[in-house]
MDTraj code that builds the backbone (N, CA, C; nanometers):
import mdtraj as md
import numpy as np

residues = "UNK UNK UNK UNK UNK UNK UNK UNK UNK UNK UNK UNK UNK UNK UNK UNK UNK UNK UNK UNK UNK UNK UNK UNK UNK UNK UNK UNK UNK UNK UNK UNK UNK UNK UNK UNK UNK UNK UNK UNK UNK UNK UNK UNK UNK UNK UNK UNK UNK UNK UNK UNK UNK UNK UNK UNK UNK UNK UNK UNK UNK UNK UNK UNK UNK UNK UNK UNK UNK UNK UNK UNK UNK UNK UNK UNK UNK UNK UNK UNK UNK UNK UNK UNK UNK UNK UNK UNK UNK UNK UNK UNK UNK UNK UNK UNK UNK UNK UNK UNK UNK UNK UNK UNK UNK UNK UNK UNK UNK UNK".split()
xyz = np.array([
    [0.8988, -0.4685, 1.0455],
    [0.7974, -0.4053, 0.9663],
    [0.6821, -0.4998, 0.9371],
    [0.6512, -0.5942, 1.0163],
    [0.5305, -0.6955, 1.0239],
    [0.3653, -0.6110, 1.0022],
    [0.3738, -0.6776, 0.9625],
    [0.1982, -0.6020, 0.9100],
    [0.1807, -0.4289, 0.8288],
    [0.3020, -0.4291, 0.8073],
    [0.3290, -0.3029, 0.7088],
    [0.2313, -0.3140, 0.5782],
    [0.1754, -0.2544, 0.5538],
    [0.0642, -0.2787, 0.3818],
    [0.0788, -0.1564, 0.3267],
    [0.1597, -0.2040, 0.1806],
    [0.1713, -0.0374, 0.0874],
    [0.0688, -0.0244, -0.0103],
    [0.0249, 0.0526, -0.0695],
    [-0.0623, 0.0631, -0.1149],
    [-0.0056, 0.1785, -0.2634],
    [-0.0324, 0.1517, -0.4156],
    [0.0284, 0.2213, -0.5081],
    [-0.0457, 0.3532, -0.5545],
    [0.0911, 0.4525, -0.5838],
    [0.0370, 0.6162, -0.6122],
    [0.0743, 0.6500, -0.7465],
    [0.0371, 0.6710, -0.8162],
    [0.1048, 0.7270, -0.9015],
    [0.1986, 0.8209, -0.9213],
    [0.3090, 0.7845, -0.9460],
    [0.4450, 0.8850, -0.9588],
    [0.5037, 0.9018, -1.1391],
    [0.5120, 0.7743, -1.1774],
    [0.5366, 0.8605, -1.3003],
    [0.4622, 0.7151, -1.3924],
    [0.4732, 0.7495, -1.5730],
    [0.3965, 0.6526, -1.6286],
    [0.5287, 0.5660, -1.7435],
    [0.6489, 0.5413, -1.6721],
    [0.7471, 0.4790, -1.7283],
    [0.6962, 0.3105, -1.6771],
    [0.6996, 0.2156, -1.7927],
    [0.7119, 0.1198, -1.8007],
    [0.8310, -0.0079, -1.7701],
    [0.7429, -0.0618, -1.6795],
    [0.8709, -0.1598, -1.6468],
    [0.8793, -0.2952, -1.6924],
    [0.9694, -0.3878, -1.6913],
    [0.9513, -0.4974, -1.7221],
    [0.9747, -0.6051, -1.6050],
    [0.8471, -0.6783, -1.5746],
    [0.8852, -0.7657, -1.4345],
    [0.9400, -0.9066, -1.4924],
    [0.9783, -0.9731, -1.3785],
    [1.0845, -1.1234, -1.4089],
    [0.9844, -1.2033, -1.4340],
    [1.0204, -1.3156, -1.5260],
    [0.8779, -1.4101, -1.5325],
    [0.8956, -1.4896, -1.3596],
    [0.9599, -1.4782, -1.2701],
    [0.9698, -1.5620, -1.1739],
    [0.8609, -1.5100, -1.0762],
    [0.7944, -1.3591, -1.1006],
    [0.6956, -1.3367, -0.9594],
    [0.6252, -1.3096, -1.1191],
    [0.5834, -1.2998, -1.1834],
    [0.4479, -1.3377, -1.3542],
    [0.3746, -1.4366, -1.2781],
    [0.3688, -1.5256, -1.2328],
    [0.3026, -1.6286, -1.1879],
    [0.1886, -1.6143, -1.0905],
    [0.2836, -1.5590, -0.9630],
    [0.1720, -1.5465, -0.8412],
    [0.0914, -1.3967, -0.8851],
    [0.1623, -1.3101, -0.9485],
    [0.0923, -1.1443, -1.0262],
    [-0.0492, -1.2288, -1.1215],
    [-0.0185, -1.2744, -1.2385],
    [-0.1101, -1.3842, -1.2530],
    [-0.2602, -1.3828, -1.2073],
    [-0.2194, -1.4683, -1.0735],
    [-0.2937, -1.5078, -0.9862],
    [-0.3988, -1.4303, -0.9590],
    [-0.3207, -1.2888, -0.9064],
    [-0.4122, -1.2178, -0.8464],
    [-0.4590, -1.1553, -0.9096],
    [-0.3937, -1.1187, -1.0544],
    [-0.4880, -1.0504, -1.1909],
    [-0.6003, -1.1422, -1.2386],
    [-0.6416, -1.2595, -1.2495],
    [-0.7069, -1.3216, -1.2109],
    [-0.8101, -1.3623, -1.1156],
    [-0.7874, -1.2810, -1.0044],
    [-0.9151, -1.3002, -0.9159],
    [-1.0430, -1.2767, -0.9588],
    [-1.1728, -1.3201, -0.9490],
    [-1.2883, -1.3419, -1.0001],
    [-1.3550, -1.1869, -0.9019],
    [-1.3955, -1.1115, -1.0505],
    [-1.4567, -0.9131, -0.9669],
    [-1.5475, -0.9639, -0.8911],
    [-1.6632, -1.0891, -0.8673],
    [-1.7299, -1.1147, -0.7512],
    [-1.6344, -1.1357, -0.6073],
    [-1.5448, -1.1927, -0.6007],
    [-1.4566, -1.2537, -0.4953],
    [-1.3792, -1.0337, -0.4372],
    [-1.3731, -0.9978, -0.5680],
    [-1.2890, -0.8847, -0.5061],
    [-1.3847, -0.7685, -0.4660],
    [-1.5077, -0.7967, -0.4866],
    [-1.6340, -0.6632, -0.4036],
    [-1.6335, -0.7042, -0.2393],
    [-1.5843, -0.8471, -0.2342],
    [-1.5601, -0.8845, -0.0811],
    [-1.4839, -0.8682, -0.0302],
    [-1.3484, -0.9018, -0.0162],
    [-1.2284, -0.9163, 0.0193],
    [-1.1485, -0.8143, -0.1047],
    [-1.0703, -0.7472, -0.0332],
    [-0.9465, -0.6574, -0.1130],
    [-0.8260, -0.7630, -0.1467],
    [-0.7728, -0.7515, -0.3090],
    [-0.6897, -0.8385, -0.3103],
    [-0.5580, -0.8418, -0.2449],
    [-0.4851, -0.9126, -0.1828],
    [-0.3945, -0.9608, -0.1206],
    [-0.2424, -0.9888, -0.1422],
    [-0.1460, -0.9681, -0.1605],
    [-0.0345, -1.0351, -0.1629],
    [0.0990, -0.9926, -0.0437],
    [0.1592, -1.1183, 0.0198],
    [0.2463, -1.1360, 0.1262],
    [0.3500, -1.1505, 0.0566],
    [0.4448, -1.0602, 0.0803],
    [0.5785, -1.0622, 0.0528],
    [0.6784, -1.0570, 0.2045],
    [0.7180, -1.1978, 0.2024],
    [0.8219, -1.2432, 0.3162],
    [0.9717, -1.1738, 0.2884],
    [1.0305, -1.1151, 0.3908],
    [1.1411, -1.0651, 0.4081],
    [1.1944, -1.0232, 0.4816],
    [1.3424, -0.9696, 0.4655],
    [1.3845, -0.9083, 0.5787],
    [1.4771, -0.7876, 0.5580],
    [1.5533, -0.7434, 0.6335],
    [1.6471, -0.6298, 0.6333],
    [1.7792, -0.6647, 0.5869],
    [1.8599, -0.5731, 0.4732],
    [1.9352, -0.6140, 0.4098],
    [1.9768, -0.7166, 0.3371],
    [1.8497, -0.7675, 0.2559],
    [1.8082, -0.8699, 0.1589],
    [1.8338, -0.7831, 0.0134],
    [1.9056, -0.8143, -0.0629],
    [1.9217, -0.7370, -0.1799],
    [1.7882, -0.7752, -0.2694],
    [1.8343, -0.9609, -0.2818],
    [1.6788, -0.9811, -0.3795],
    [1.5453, -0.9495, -0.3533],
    [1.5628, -0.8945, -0.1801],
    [1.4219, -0.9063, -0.1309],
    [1.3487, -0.7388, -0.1984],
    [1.4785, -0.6839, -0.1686],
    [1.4655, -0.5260, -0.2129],
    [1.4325, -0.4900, -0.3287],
    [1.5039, -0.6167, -0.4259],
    [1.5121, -0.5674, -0.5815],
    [1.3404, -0.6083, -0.5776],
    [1.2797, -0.7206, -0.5441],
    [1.1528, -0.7616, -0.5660],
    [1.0500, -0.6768, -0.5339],
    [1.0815, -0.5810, -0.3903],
    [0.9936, -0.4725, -0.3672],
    [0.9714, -0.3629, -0.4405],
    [1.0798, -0.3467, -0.5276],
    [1.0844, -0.2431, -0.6405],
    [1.0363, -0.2817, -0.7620],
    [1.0103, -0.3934, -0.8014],
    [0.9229, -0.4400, -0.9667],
    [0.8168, -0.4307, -0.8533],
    [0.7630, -0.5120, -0.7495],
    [0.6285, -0.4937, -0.7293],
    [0.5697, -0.3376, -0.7270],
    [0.6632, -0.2648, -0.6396],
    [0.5972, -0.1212, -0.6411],
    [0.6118, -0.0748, -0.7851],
    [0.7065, -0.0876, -0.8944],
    [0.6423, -0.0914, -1.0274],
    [0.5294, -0.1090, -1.1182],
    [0.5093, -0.2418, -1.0445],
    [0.4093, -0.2941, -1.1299],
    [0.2909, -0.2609, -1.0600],
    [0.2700, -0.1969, -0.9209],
    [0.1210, -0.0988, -0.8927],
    [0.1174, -0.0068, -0.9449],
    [0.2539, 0.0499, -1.0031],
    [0.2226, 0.1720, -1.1048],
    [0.1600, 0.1973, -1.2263],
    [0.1466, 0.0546, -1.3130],
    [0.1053, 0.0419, -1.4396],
    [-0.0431, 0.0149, -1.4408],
    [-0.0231, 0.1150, -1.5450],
    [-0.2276, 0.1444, -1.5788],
    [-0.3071, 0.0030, -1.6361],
    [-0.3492, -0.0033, -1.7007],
    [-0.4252, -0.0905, -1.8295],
    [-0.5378, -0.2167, -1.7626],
    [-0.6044, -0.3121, -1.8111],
    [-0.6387, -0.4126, -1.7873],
    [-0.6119, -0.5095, -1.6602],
    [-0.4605, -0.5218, -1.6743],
    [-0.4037, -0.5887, -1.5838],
    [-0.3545, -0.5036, -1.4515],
    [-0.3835, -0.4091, -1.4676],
    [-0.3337, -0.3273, -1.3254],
    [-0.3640, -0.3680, -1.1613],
    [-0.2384, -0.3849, -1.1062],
    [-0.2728, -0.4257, -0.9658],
    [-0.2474, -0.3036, -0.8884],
    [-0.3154, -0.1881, -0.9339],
    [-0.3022, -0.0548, -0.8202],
    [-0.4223, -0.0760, -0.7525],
    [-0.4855, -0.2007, -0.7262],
    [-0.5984, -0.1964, -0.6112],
    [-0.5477, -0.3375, -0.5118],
    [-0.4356, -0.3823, -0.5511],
    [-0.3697, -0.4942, -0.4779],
    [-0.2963, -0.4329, -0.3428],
    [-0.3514, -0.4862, -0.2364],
    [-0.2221, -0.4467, -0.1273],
    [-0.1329, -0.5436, -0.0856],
    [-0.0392, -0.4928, -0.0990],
    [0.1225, -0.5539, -0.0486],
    [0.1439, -0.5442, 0.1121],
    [0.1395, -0.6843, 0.1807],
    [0.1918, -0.6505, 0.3299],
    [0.2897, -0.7347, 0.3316],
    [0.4726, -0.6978, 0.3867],
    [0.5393, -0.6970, 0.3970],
    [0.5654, -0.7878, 0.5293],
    [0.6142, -0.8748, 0.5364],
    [0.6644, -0.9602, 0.6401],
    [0.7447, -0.9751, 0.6725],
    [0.8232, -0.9483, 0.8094],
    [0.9904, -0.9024, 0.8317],
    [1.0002, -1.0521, 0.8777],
    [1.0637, -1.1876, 0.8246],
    [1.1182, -1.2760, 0.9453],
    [1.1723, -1.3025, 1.0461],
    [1.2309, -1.1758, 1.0676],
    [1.3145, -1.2097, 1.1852],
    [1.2074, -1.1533, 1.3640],
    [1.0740, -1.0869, 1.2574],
    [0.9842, -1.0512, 1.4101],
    [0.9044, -1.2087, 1.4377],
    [0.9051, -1.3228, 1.3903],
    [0.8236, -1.3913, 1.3529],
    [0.9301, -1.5342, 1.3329],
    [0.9742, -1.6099, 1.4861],
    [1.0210, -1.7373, 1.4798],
    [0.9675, -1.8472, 1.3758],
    [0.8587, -1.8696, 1.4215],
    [0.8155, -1.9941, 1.2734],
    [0.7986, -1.9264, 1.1373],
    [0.8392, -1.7692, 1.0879],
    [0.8529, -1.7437, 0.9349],
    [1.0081, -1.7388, 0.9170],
    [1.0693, -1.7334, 1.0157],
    [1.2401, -1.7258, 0.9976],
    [1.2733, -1.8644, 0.9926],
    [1.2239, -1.9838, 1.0609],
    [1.2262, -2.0933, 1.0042],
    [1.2043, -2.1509, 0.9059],
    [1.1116, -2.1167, 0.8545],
    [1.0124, -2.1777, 0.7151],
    [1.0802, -2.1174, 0.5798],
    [1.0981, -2.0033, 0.5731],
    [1.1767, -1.9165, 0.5216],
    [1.3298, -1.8452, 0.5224],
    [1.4043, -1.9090, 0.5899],
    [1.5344, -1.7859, 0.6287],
    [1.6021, -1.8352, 0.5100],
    [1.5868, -1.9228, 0.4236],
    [1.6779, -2.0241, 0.3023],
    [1.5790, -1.9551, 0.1703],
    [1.4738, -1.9050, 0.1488],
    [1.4068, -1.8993, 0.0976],
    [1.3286, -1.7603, 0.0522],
    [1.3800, -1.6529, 0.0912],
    [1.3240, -1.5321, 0.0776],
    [1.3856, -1.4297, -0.0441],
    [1.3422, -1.3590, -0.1265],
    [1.2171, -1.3316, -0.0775],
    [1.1271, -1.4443, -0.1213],
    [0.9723, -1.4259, -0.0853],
    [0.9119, -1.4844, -0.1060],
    [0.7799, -1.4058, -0.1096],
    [0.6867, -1.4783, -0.2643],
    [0.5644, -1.3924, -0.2678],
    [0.4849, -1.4441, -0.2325],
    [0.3541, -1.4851, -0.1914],
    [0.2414, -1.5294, -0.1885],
    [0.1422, -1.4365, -0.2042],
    [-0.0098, -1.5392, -0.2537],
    [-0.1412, -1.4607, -0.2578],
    [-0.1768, -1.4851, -0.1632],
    [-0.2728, -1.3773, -0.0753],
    [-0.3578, -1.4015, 0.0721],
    [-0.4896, -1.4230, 0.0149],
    [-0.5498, -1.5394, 0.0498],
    [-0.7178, -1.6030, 0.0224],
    [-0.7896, -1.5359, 0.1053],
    [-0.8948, -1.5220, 0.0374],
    [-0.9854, -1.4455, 0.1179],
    [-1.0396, -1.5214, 0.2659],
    [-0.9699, -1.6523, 0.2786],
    [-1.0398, -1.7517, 0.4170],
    [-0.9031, -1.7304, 0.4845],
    [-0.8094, -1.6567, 0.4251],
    [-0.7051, -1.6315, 0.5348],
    [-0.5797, -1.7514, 0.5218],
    [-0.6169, -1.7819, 0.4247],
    [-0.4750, -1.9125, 0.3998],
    [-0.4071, -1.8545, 0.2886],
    [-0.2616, -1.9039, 0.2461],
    [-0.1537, -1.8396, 0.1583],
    [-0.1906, -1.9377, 0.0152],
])
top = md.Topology()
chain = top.add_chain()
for i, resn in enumerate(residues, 1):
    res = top.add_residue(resn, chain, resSeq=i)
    for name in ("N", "CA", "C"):
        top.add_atom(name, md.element.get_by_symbol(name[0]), res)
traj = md.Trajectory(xyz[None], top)
């Protein structure tokens, strides 16, 4: 599912609570400067693979947390999904290490 990008709908307006362990890189991208985001759409890479429980549980607070309205809302963030195992040097870098979140820079570096 390499280059998969989800994008959030609204389904219902129940509140979730995310882990402070992905708060950080979410953060980040709630943070991006509104000049930087009229250019570039904001970004985040989530590394994984098939039959990853944590990877799964993580895809489900993120698709959560595109659900939530307010200030901080990342329903204009897209999520592209990175399978390691299509992708020798991310199954290396990563097979000990997933899931894994990163922000995508607008120059194309993590």
């Amino acid at each position: 599912m390499a280059g998969l990008v989800a994008r959030s709908t609204l389904l219902s307006s129940k509140a979730f609570i995310i882990p402070s362990t992905i708060n950080y890189c979410l953060r980040a991208v709630r943070s991006h400067s509104a000049v930087a985001q009229t250019h570039s759409p904001r970004r985040l890479l989530l590394y994984s693979k098939k039959g990853c429980c944590l990877c799964d549980g993580l895809k489900d607070k993120l698709h959560s947390a595109f659900l939530m309205g307010g200030p901080d809302s990342l329903a204009d963030v897209q999520l592209e999904v990175r399978d390691i195992t299509t992708n020798p040097e991310w199954e290396k870098t990563y097979q000990y290490e997933i899931p894994v979140l990163a922000r995508l820079l607008a120059d194309g570096s993590e």
